[in-house]
N, C-alpha and C positions, 0 to 999 in steps of 0.2 A: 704384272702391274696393270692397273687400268687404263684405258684410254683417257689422256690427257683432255683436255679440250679448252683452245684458245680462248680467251675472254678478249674480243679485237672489236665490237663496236664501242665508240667514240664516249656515248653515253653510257656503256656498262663497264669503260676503263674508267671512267669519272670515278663511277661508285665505287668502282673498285680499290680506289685509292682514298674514298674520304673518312672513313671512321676509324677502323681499328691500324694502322699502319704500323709497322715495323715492331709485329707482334712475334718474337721468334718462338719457333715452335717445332715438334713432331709430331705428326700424323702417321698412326697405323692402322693402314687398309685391314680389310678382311683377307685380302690375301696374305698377312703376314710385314709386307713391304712396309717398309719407315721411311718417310720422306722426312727432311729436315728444312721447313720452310719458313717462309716469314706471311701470315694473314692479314690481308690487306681487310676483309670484308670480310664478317658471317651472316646466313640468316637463319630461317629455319629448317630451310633448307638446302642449301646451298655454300660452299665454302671457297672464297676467291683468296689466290693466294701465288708466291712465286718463289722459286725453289733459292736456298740459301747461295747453293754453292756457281750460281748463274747469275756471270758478270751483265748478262741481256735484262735482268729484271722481265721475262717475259712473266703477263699474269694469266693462272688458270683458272678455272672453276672445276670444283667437283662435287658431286652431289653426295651429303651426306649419308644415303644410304650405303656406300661404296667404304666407309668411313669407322672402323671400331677404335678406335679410342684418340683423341684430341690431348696434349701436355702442354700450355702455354701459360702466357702471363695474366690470362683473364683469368686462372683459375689464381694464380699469386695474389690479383688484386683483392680479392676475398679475404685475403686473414687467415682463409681453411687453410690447414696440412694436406699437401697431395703427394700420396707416394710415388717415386721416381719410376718404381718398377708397372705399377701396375694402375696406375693415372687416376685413381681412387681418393676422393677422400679420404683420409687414414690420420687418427687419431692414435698416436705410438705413446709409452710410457714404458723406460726400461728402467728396474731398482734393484738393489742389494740391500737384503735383508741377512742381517749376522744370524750365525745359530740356527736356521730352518733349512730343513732338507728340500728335494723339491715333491718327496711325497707330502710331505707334512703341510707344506702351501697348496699343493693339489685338494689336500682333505678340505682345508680350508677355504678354498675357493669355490668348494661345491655346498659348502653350508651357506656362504655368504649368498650364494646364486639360487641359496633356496627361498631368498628372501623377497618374493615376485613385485612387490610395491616400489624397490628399489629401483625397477627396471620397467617402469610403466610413469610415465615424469609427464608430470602436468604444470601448466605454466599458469592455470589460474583462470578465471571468468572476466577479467577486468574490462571492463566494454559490454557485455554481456547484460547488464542492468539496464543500460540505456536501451538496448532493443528490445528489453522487455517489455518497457514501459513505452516505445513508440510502435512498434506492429505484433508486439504480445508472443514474443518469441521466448520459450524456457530452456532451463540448461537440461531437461528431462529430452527436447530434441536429439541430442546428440549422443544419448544415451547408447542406439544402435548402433554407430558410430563408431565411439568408443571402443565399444566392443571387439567391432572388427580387427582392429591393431592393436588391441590388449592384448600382451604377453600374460600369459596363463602361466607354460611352463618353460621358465627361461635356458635351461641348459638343452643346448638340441643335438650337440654333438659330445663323447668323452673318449679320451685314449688313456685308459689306464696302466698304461706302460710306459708312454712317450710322454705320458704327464700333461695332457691338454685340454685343453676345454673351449668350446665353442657355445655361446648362449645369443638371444634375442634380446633387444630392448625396443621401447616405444615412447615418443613423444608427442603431446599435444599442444600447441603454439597458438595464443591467439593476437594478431597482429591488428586488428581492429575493425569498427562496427562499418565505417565509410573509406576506408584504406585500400589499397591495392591488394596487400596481404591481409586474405581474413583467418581463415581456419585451418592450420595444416599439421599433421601427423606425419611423423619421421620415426622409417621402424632400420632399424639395421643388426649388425654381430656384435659380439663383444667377443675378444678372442683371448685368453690365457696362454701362457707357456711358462714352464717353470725347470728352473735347474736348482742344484743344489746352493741356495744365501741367494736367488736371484729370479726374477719374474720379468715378463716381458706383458702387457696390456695393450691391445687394440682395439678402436673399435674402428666399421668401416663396414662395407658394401651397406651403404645407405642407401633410401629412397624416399620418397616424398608422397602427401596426396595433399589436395589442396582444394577447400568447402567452401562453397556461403552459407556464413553464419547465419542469415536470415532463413532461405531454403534446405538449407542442410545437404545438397548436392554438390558437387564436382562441379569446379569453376576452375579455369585454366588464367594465366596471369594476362590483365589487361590486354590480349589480342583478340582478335573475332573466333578463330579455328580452333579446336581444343587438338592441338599436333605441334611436335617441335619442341624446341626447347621451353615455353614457356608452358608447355601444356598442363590439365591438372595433377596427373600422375607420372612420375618420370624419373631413374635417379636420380639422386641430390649434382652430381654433374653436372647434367645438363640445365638444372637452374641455373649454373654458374654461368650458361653462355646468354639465358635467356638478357635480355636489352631493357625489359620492362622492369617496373617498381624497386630502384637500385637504392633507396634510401632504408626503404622497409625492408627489404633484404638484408641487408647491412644487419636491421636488429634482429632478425630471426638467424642472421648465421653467428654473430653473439652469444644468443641464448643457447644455439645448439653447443658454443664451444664451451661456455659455463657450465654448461646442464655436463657436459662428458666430461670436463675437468672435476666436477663436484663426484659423478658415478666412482671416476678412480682415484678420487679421495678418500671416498666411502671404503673402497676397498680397503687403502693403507691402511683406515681405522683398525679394520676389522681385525687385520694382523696384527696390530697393537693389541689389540683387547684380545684374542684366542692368546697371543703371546703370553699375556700376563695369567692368563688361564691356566696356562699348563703353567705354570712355573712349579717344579717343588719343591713344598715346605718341607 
């Protein structure tokens, strides 16, 4: 385990006490080690906190480098699903499907993943008009952009025996022309499994990048440093700790959760309709 270290001036217990309070939680170090504590404070770098099962309330600080993965209630206040195991955003969907094997969903799931549009989601230009017409900004900017985070070819992983599939997907968000949030692309997995009348759908290990609409470069969220949790590139996590633009966040983790509800709807379709495919006459 790491060395501890007291947070014992007067004015850094103050702080330590005034924002996030009696936030329960585990931290797991890089060593492995799981603390079970309560966060009194985060920032971007620094995490002040004091251990559950210590009747003393002593508070520590530890620095986040020392730090792989955070499981608290900032991630709950989001709305997002975070899996238990693996502190991930994770977007689950388990169903039963009568009559289909799970090779037969397999075949199916790799036709529908041939479908590359379906896994490249755009939310639109809206905002985008007005900065044309006040500093001459086009949607032809962002063309290169785009690109970067275009899923080409969305299935990147297949086990044709275990019946699995592992594919890409990308999003583009535009959050607005004078907002805290302007332009941000979220690429992450989409993960299959299949048994016989039964499917299992994930999506998860997300990340983020985050643009001015105006310049077309990497903007980190309203702090000076582009580092830490707000910074412009970072998993979709650690936005969840970032402190800045909690309004406009709010619609962008919305839209993500629409946008991946609408993906694994798409999906059921498709088994509806291959369904009715094979049927025969």
């Amino acid at each position: 385990m790491c060395k501890l270290k007291i947070f014992s001036l007067t004015i850094g217990f103050f702080l330590c006490n005034a924002l996030i309070a009696n936030a329960q939680s585990t931290i797991t170090l890089r060593s492995g080690e799981v603390l079970r504590v309560i966060i009194n404070y985060s920032t971007d770098e620094k995490v002040c906190y004091s251990l559950v099962d210590d009747s003393t309330h002593q508070q520590y600080i530890l620095d986040k480098s020392e730090i792989l993965q955070i499981n608290d209630k900032l991630f709950r206040s989001t709305g997002l699903p975070i899996d238990d195991k693996t502190n991930l955003v994770t977007f689950t969907k388990v169903t039963e499907v009568d009559s289909l094997s799970a090779k037969q969903l397999y075949n199916f799931a790799k036709e529908w993943m041939s479908n590359e549009q379906l896994f490249n989601i755009d939310a639109g230009t809206k905002g985008m008009a007005t900065m044309e017409f006040v500093v001459g900004v086009s949607r032809a900017n962002f063309s290169v952009i785009d690109n970067l985070y275009r899923v080409k070819d969305v299935i990147t992983y297949k086990d044709d025996e275990a019946y699995k599939l592992t594919g890409g997907f990308s999003m583009r968000y535009f959050g607005g022309s004078l907002g805290c949030v302007r332009v941000v692309y979220i690429v992450g997995d989409i993960k299959l499994q299949f048994k016989d009348e039964k499917y299992k759908v994930e999506a998860t290990n997300m990340s983020y990048a985050h643009y001015n609409q105006v310049t077309g470069k990497e903007i980190q969220f309203n702090v000076m440093s582009d580092k830490g949790d707000c910074a412009s590139k970072n998993p979709i996590e650690s936005l969840l700790y970032c402190q800045q633009c909690k309004n406009e966040k709010e619609k962008l983790y919305k839209f993500l959760s629409e946008e991946i509800e609408g993906l694994f709807t798409s999906w059921n379709k498709f088994i509806k309709i291959k369904r009715t495919e094979n049927i025969d006459w």
